[in-house]
C-alpha positions, 0 to 999 in steps of 0.5 A: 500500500502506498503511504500517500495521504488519500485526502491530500489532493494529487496534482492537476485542474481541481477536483469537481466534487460530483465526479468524486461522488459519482466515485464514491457512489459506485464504489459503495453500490458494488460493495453493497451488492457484489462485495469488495472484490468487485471494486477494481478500476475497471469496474468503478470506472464503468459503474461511476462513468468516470474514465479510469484516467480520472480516477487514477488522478484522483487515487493512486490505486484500489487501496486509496479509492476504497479508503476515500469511499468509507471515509466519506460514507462513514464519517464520525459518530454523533455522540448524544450528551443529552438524554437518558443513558439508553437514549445516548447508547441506542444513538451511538448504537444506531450509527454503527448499525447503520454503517453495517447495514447500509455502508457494506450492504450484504456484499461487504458484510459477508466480505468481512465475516469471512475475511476474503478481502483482508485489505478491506476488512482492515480498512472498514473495521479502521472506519468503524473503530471511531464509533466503536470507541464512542461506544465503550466512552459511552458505557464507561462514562455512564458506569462511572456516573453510576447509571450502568452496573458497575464493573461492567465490561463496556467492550464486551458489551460493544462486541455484544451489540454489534454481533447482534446485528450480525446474527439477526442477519444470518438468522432471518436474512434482514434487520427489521428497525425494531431489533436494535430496541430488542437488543438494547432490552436484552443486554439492558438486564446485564447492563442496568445499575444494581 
């Protein structure tokens, strides 16, 4: 991989923002739907109808173009100061459900459950960790206010929350909206403060 700063514009005329779009809207729907191993060159070029020599201006490589595609998707989480305890968790919750759900889309999911595309998996679960991190500050602030049960271990939490997501897909083949406020019921009895 290269060690150049993705972000950091390359030479040449300015970049025109929709045609970074175009990129980034091709590179997520062939993630969505085919997984990252259909996210070459040719294809976002094809996809996007952006020549591959505009794309080669702009990204040095597959590497440099997936990684300003999540980053754009992915952003950085929103953390809720305001609200009860359950309020501020399901928001933080919501948002990395979200990146699951609609960022990889089924294509990138199974992609990272199985690892097939290592360079991808490396570069979501880097998109995703900012919200992860939110997460566990989120638990262990509220442990330590005395609104969860004390001692409670905040990652394991996390991992329990995000496999949650992943396990209702593998076992209906959907999340249905209602299911995070299942989950949050479920592992509250583990959670709430004596």
């Amino acid at each position: 991989m290269t060690t150049t700063d993705p972000a950091s514009p390359r030479p040449g005329r300015p970049r025109a923002a929709s045609v970074d779009q175009r990129l980034q809207a091709a590179v997520l729907d062939l993630v969505r739907h085919s997984g990252p191993g259909a996210v070459t060159m040719d294809r976002v070029a094809s996809t996007s109808g952006v020549a591959k020599t505009s794309i080669y201006r702009r990204h040095a490589n597959r590497g440099e173009l997936l990684t300003a595609a999540l980053t754009a998707a992915i952003g950085l989480p929103d953390v809720p100061e305001d609200g009860t305890v359950r309020d501020k968790i399901r928001a933080v919750l919501e948002q990395a459900w979200h990146q699951m759900g609609v960022v990889l889309g089924p294509g990138g999911l199974a992609a990272i459950v199985g690892d097939t595309d290592p360079e991808f998996t490396g570069l979501f679960r880097a998109a995703l960790q900012p919200y992860v991190d939110a997460l566990v500050r989120r638990i262990r602030d509220d442990v330590d206010a005395g609104l969860l049960r004390d001692g409670l271990d905040a990652e394991g939490v996390v991992t329990l929350m995000v496999g949650a997501y992943v396990g209702e897909l593998v076992r209906s083949g959907e999340v249905a909206p209602e299911w995070m406020d299942r989950t949050l019921e479920l592992l509250w009895v583990l959670m709430a403060p004596g």
